[in-house]
N, C-alpha and C positions, 0 to 999 in steps of 0.2 A: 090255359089250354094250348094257346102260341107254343108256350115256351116246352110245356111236355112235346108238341110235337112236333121238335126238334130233333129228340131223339128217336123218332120212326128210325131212319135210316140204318144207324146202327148206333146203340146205345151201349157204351164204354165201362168199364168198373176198374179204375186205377186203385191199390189202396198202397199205400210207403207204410211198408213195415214197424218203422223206427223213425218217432219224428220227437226233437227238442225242443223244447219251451223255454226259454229264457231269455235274460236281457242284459246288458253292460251300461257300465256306467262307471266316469271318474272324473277325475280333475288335474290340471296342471296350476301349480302357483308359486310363482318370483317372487321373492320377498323385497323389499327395498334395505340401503343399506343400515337403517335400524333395526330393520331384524322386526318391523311393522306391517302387519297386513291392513296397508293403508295405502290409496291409490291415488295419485296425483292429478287433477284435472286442469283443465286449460285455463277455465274461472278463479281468477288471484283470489289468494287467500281462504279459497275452500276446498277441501277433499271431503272424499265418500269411502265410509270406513268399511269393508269388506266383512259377512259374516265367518267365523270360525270355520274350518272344513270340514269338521262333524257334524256341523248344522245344517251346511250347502250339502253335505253326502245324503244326509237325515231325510230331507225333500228329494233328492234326488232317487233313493233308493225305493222309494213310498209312492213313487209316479212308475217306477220300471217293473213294480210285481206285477202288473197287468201282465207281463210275460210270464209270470211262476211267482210265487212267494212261497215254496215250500224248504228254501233255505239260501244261503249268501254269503257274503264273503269280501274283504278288503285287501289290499296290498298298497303298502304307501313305503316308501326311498325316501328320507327328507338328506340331501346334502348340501354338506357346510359351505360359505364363502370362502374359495379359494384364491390365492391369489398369482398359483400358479397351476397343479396339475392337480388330476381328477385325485379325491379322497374317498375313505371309505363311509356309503352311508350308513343311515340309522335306518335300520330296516322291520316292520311290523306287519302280518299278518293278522288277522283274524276271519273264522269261520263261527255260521251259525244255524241250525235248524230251528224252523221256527214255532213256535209254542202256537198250542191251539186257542184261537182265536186274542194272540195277540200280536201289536204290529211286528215285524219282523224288521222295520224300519227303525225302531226304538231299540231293540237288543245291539242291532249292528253298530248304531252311534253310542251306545253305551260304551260298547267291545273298543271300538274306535279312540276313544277318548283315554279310556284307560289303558293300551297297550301298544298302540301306535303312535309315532312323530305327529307333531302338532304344526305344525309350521310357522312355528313361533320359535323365539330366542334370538339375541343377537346376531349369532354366526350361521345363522342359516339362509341357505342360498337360496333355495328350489324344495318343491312336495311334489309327488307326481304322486297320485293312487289310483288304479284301479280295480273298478269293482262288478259285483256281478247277482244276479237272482236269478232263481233255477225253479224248475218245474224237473221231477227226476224222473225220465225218461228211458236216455239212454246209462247213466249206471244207478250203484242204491243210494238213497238219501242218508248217506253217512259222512261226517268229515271228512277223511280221506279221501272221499270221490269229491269234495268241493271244490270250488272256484274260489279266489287263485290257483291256479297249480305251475309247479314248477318240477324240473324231471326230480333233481336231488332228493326235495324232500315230502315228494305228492303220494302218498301211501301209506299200509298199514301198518310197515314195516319200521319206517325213519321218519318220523312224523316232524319232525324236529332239529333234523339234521340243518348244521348251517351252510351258507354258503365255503365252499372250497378257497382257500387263498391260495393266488396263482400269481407269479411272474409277470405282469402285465405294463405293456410298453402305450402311455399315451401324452399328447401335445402340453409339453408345460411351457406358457409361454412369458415366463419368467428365464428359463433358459434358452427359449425361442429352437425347439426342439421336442421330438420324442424322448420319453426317458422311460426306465421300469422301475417298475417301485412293485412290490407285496400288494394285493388288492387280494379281495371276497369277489367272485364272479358267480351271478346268476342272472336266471333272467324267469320273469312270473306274469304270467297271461292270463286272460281269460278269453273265454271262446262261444259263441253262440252260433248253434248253428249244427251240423256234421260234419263229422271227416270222417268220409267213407275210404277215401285211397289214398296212394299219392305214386306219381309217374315217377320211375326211378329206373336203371339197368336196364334201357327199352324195356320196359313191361311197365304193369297193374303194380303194386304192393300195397296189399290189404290192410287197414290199420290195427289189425291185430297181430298180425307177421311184421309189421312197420316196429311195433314196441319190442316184437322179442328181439329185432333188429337193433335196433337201438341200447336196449340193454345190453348188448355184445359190444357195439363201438364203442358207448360209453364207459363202458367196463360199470354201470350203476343201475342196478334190478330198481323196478319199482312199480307196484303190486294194484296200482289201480284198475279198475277195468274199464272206467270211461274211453272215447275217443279222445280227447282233449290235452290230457297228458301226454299223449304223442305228438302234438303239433308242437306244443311248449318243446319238448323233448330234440325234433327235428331242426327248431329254431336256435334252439343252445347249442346244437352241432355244427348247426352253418355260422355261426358269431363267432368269427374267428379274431377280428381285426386285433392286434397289439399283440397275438396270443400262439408265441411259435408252434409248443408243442399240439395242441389242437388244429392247427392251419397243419401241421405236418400228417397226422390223422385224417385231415378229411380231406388232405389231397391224394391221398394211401386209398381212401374209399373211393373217389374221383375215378382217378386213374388206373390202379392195380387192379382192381375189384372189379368182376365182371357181372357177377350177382349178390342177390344177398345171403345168398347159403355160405359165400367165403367167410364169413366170419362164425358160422359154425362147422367147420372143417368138410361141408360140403352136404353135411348133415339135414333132412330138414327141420327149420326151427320150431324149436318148442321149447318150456320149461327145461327140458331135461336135455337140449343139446348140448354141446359142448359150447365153448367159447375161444373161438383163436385169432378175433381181433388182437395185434397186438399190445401188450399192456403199456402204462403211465411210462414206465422206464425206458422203455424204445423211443419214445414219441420223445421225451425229455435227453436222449442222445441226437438228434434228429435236431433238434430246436438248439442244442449245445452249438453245432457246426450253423446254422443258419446263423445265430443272432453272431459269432463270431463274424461272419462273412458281409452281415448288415453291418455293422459296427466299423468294417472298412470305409462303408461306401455312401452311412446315412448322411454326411453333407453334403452329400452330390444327389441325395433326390428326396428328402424331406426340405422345401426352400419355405420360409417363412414368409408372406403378404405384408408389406405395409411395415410400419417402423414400432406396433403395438404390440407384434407377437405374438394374436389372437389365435390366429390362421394361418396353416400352411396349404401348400398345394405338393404333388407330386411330379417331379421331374425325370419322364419316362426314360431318358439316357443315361441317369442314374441308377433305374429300373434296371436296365438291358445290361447294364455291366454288374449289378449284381449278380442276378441271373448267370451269367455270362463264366462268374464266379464257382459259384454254387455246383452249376452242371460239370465246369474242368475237375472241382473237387470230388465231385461222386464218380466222375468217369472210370476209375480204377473199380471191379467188380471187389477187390477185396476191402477197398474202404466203403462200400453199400453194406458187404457183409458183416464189419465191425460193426454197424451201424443197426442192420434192420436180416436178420437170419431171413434167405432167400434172396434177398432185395442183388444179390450177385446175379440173379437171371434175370431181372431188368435188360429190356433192350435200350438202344440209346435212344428211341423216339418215349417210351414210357422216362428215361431219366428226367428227357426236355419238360414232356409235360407235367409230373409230380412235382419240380419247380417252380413251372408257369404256376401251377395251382396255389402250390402253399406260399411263395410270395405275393400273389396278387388278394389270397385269402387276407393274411396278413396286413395287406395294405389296407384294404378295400371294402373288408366284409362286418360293416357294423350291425348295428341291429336292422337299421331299415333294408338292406342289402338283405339280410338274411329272413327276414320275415318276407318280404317280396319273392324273393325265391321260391320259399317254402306254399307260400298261397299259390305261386305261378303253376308248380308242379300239383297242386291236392285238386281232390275231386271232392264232393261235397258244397256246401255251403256255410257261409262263414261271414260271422263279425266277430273281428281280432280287436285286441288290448294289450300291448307290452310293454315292459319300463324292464330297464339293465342297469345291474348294479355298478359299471364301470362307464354309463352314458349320463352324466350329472342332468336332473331338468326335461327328462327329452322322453318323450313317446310315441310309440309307433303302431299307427291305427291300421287293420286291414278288413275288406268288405270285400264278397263277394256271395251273394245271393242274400245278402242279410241287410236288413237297414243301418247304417250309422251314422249318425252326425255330431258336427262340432262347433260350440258356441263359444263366443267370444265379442270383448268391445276392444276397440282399437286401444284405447286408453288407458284400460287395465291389464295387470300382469296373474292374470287369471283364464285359463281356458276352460270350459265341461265338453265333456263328453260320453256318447252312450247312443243306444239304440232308441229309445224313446223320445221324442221331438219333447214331450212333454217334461220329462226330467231336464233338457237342455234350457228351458225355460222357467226351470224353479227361480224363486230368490235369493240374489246373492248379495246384496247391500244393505246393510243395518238397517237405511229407511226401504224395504222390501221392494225395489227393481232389479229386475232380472238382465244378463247382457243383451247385447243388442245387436248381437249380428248370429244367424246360422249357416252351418253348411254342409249340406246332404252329400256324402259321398257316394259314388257311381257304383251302384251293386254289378253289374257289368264284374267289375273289378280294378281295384285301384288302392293303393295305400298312403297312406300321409305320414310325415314326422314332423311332430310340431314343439316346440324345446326352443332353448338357447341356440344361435347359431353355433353349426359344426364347426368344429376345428376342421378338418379338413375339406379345403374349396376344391369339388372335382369338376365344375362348370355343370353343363345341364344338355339331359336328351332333349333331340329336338323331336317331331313328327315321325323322323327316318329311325329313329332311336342312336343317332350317333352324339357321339360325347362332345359339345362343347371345348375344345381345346384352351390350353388357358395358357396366355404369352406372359414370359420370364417376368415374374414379380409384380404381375397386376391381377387386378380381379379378374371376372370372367370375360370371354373375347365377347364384345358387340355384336356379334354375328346373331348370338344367341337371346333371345328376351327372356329379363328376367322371371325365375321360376319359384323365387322365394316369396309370400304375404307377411311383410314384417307388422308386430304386434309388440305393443307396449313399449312405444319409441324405441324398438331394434332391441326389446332384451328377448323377444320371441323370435321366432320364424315358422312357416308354415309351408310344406315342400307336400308336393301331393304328386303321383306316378301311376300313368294307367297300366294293367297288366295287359289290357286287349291292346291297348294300342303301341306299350313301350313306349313310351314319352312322358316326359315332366310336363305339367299345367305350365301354365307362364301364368304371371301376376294377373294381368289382364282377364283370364280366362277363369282363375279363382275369383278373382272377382265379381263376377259375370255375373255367379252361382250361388254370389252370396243373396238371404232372405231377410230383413226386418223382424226381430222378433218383437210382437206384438203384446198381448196379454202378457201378465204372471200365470204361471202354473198357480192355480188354491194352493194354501197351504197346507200339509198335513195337520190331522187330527186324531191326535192319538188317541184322544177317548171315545171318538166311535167306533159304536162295534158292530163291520160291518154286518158280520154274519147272523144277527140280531134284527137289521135293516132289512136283507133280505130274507128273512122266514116275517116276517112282517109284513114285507109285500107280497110274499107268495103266494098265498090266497085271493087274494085279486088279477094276479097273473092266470094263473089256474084259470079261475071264471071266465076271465076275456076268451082263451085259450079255447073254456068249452061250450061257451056259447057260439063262439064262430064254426067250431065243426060241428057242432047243435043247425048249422042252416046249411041247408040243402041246397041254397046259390053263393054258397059262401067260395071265394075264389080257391080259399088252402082245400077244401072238401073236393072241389069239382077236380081240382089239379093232381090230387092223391088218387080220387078215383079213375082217372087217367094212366098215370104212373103204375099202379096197380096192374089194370086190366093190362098193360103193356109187360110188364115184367110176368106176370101167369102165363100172357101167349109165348114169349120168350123162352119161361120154365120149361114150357109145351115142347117148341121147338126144340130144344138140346136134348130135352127127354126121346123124341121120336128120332131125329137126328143123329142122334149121339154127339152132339156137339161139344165141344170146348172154350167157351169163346167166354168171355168177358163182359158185363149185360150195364152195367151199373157202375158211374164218377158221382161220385160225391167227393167234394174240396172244402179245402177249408185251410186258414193261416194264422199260425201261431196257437192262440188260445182255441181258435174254435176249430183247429185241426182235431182236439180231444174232442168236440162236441163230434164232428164227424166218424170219427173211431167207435165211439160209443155209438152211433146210430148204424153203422156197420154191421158189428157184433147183432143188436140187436134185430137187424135183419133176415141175417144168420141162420 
């Protein structure tokens, strides 16, 4: 009775139109150099042999339907030991709807096993996959709306399209340098949560005007109708790093562009606008005269660390004469015009900055750079998963309003991750212990990249967000405390970035926050059936149910008929009044936000 008459005063009715159910989940894993998923420990003469990744997925996928099991999905990169510069990986999706009343946790590891990298074989380096289980909400429970998605090939249309091979410039440090080689470039997400907007051209951009957006810059339609595809989508725009003609494109949208209608001639966007982003060909002239103009200047500002070649840093005076470069070349209105039709009415404060942008994209903009971005600017709510075809070993987590965490033991070259505490705590050792460290990331907002050390050292934000500067040929300056949690004696690392606050964690601070994982998660059990279990119990449920509103002092009775009589005077009032007002919250999160929805209607 307290608690109904709370709401005397003024009694609320929130409902969210559009709410998603689901969950993520993956894993990262280094192999050792036998190409053994075998973990070394401190105790001579014993190791602790790691289960298969279909089996760690298997538990894991089976703990995360408590957010949705109405269907899922895999994405797994396994690449090779290299002993110089990034290769292309072996890359496997699979999607699945799930069969009634069976696990959906068994088809996915089936799917898994049979069409994706295993992270076995001699030559392999690294597995990253992530994964995902859905409750379908916001689009229809079809393939094509599943998770993973990635912009290229997430729809009805190109189901199967593969990665594009592009031109791409990264640290081989066998040459102790940037080089380009042919690579496949993409990048496959998954998403929990909404994305309702994203702040772009001072304004709102709705995320359904966001994709018809997108499909413009990208010059690449694709026919989903979830939200989720446009985040994947927005992130592949901003990963520019190694990748001229793209850095020159989205310093063209940066700069030039003052909304998003320029890319459909002013039009507004729809299916049926035009398209006058410029196409591959400009952008691939545009990249011709840049890498010419790097190609003077890259031993003056890619400088290598240390005597192994692992690691470069950037040398900003190098930077500045690049630049310096680049802007005397376009200065002439008629060499912009060979170059880019228009680009002749550029002023010279727009030549400066489309420089500033596409070189520093170019340097600067990897995946964690670009997914940080991309969450700093959206509205909605969000637990991020990304792995990049051109980033070997390395994934990048993003949280804001969404739970995520990340498990891991110091000792092993194994991480999980996902939204469910429960899944991080499955079994991953032949004799069934689970890792032994967690760590909850700040729904606030914050993103991690957790992988092989970067090749490139840019030092670390501090509290103020300023960049750590880093002196000619050594690690990062002392000023700054370190922001990396190494894992698996330094073949990991773990870098974590607040968005609210702009700064890097320091070691100490990830530390902090790290939790003991206790129990094992049970095991799954694929021959129970749950929903056998529950009509089983249902009739006893029932009972309890009506013998309690069967008594007349019973707390749920006396509180309803409170609730009641309160909501009829209410009714009364708006009736006599003419009111408009709002009477009734009901909450609810994750799975029992549907129970709420359902009692809504029913109210109705």
């Amino acid at each position: 009775r307290n608690a109904v008459g709370a709401f005397h005063a003024r009694v609320r009715v929130l409902r969210r139109p559009r709410s998603t159910m689901c969950g993520n989940l993956g894993l990262l894993l280094v192999v050792n150099s036998s190409g053994r998923l075998v973990v070394r420990v401190v105790v001579p003469g014993h190791a602790e042999e790691l289960k298969e990744p279909a089996a760690i997925l298997r538990e894991m996928i089976a703990a995360t339907e408590i957010r949705g099991g109405q269907a899922g999905g895999l994405s797994a990169f396994q690449f090779a030991t290299s002993g110089s510069g990034v290769t292309a990986p072996v890359v496997g999706r699979v999607r699945a709807i799930a069969r009634k009343r069976y696990p959906l946790a068994d088809d996915l590891a089936r799917l898994f096993r049979s069409q994706c990298p295993s992270g076995k074989g001699k030559d392999t380096g690294s597995l990253t996959v992530v994964g995902h289980t859905r409750f379908a909400t916001g689009s229809a429970n079809k393939l094509p709306e599943l998770h993973p998605h990635d912009w290229g090939s997430s729809g009805y249309l190109k189901e199967k399209q593969p990665f594009e091979i592009e031109r791409i410039w990264s640290w081989d440090r066998a040459a102790a340098a940037l080089v380009a080689s042919p690579l496949p470039f993409g990048v496959q997400l998954t998403h929990n949560g909404d994305f309702d907007a994203v702040e772009a051209y001072s304004g709102i951009v709705l995320n359904s005007e966001l994709g018809l957006w997108l499909e413009r810059a990208l010059h690449t339609p694709n026919s989903t109708t979830g939200d989720s595809p446009k985040m994947v989508g927005l992130i592949s725009l901003l990963r520019v790093q190694g990748r001229w003609a793209p850095a020159a494109r989205l310093a063209w949208l940066r700069v030039v562009c003052t909304r998003t209608t320029d890319v459909s001639d002013g039009e507004q966007l729809s299916k049926l606008a035009p398209n006058t982003c410029p196409p591959a060909a400009v952008w691939e002239a545009h990249a011709a005269l840049l890498e010419a103009a790097w190609k003077r200047h890259a031993p003056a500002i890619a400088i290598p660390i240390g005597t192994d070649g692992r690691q470069y840093r950037i040398a900003s005076a190098g930077v500045r004469a690049l630049r310096t470069d680049i802007i005397e070349q376009l200065a002439n209105p008629a060499a912009r015009a060979a170059l880019q039709p228009g680009a002749e009415l550029w002023s010279a404060t727009t030549v400066r900055a489309f420089v500033h942008h596409a070189v520093r994209g170019w340097l600067v903009a990897d995946l964690h750079t670009a997914l940080a971005e991309a969450l700093s600017r959206a509205h909605g709510s969000f637990g991020l998963q990304a792995h990049c075809s051109v980033e070997p070993g390395a994934v990048v987590l993003g949280c804001k309003g969404q739970p995520m965490g990340i498990a891991f033991s110091v000792s092993m070259p194994l991480v999980l991750f996902g939204s469910e505490a429960s899944a991080l705590q499955v079994a991953v050792t032949a004799d069934g212990r689970p890792l032994s460290t967690r760590l909850d990331m700040d729904e606030v907002g914050e993103t991690i990249r957790v992988g092989p050390p970067a090749a490139l050292v840019e030092g670390g934000y501090s509290a103020l967000g300023a960049r750590a500067r880093l002196a000619a040929g050594r690690a990062p300056s002392t000023a700054a405390a370190p922001t990396t949690l190494l894992l698996s004696g330094g073949q990991l690392e773990l870098r974590a970035y607040s968005l609210s606050g702009a700064f890097e964690s320091t070691r100490l601070q990830l530390q902090a926050r790290c939790v003991s994982i206790g129990n094992c998660t049970p095991l799954f059990d694929p021959l129970a059936d749950l929903v056998a279990i529950d009509l089983l119990q249902t009739p006893s449920v029932l009972h309890t149910i009506d013998k309690d509103w069967a008594d007349p002092h019973s707390a749920n009775r006396a509180a309803a008929s409170e609730l009641a009589d309160y909501l009829l005077s209410r009714m009364e009032a708006r009736r006599t009044a003419r009111l408009d007002t709002v009477d009734l919250l009901i909450g609810g999160v994750e799975v029992s936000l549907w129970l709420s929805e359902q009692i809504a209607a029913d109210i109705r």
